[in-house]
C-alpha positions in Angstrom: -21.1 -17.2 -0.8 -21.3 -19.5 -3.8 -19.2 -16.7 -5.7 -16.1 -16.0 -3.8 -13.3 -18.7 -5.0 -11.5 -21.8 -3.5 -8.4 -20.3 -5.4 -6.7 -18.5 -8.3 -3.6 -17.3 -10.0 -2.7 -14.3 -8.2 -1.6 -12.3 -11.6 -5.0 -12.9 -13.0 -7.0 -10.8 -9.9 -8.9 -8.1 -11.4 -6.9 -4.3 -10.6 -8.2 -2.5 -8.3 -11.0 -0.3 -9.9 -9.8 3.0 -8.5 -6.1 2.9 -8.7 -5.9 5.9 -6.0 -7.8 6.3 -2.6 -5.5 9.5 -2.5 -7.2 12.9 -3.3 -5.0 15.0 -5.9 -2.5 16.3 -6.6 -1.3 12.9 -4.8 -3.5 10.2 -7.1 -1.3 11.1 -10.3 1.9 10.2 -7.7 0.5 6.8 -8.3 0.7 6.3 -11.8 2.7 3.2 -12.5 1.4 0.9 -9.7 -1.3 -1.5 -9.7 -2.6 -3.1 -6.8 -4.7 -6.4 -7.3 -6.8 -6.7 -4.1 -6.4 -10.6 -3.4 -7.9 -10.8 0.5 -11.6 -9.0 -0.8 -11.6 -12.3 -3.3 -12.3 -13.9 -0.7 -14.2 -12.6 1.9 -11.0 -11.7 4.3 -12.2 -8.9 6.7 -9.3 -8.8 9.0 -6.4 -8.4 6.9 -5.9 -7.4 3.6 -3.5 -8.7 0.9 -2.7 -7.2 -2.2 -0.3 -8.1 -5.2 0.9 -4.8 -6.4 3.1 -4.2 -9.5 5.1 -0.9 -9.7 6.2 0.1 -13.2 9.5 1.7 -13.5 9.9 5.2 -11.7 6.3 3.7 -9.9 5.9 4.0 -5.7 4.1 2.4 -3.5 2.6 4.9 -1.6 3.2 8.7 0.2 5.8 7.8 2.8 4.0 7.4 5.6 3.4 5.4 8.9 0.1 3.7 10.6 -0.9 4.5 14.1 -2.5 0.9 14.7 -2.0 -1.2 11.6 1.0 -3.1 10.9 2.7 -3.9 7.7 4.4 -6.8 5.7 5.6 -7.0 2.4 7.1 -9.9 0.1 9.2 -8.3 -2.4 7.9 -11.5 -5.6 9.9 -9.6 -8.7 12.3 -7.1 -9.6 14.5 -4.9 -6.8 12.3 -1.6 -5.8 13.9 0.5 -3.1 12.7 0.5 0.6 13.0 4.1 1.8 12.4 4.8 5.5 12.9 7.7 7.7 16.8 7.2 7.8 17.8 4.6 5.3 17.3 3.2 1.6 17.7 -0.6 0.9 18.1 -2.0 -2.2 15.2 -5.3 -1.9 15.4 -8.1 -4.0 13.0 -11.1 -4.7 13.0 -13.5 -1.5 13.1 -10.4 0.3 10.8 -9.1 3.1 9.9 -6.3 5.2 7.7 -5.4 8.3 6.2 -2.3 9.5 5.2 -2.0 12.8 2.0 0.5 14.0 4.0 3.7 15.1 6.8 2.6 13.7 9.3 4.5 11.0 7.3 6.0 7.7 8.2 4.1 4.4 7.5 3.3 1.1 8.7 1.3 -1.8 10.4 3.2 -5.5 11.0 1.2 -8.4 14.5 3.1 -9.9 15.0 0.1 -12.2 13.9 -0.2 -15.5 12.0 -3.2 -15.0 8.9 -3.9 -13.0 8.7 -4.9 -9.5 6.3 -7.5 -7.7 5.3 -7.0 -3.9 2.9 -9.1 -2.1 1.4 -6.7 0.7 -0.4 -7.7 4.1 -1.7 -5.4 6.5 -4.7 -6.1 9.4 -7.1 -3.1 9.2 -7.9 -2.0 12.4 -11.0 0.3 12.5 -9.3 3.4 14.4 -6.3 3.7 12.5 -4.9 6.5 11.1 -2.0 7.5 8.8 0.7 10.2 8.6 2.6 11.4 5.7 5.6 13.8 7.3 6.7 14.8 3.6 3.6 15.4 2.1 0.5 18.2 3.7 -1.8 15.1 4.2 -3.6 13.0 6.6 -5.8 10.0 6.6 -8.3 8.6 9.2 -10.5 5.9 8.6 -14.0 6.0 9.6 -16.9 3.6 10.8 -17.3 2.1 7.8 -14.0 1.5 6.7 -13.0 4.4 4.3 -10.3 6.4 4.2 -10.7 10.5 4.7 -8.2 12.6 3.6 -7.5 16.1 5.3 -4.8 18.7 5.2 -2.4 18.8 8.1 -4.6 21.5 9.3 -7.5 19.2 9.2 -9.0 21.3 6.2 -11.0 18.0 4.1 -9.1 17.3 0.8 
């Protein structure tokens, strides 16, 4: 384990290589964010933290909800939008937000024209899944840890 860090600047993380687990046409939704996976640095198998920049116009993610995982964010830079199943909330830095397994779908929108900064935190339970109410998509993850996308119909993506 001589290569995993003591500690580093956050910003300087490499990107995530694949900026999408998402099949199309909902990759290309993503254009504009970055995630830096910060946890894998170092090991963590639990939970999973990542320092994602969203560009102008950028989201987060497909509005959606876990069935086991929860959620946390840290809202570092800028002001994106938090928009759940019945409200929108203007964030700003200092900010937080949790999301409960089961709990209301959401995701953040940058509508500013300067980039925002989220720290993200999530524990990655082995059974979880995810729905997306506004978009024909599904998500399970399997016995080793990936994500497998379906229609609503369970037709594979």
């Amino acid at each position: 384990m001589t290569d995993i860090p003591a500690s580093i600047i956050a910003a300087d993380a490499p990107a995530r290589t694949k900026p999408s687990n998402y099949p199309e046409p909902f990759a290309s939704r993503m254009a504009g964010r970055l995630k830096r996976p910060l946890g894998d640095l170092f090991g963590l198998k639990n939970f999973g933290v990542n320092l994602t920049s969203l560009a102008p116009g950028a989201v987060s993610a497909l509005h959606h909800r876990h069935s086991r995982q929860d959620e946390f964010i840290y809202v570092l830079a800028g002001e994106p939008t938090l928009v759940t199943d019945t409200d929108e909330t203007t964030l700003k830095p200092g900010m937080v937000a949790g999301f409960p397994a089961l709990g209301p779908a959401h995701h953040l929108e940058n509508r500013t024209a300067q980039d925002c900064v989220i720290l993200e935190i999530g524990d990655r339970p082995a059974d979880d899944t995810v729905s997306y109410p506004s978009d024909d998509i599904m998500a399970v993850r399997d016995g080793d840890g990936k994500w497998r996308f379906a229609h609503k119909d369970g037709t594979p993506y």
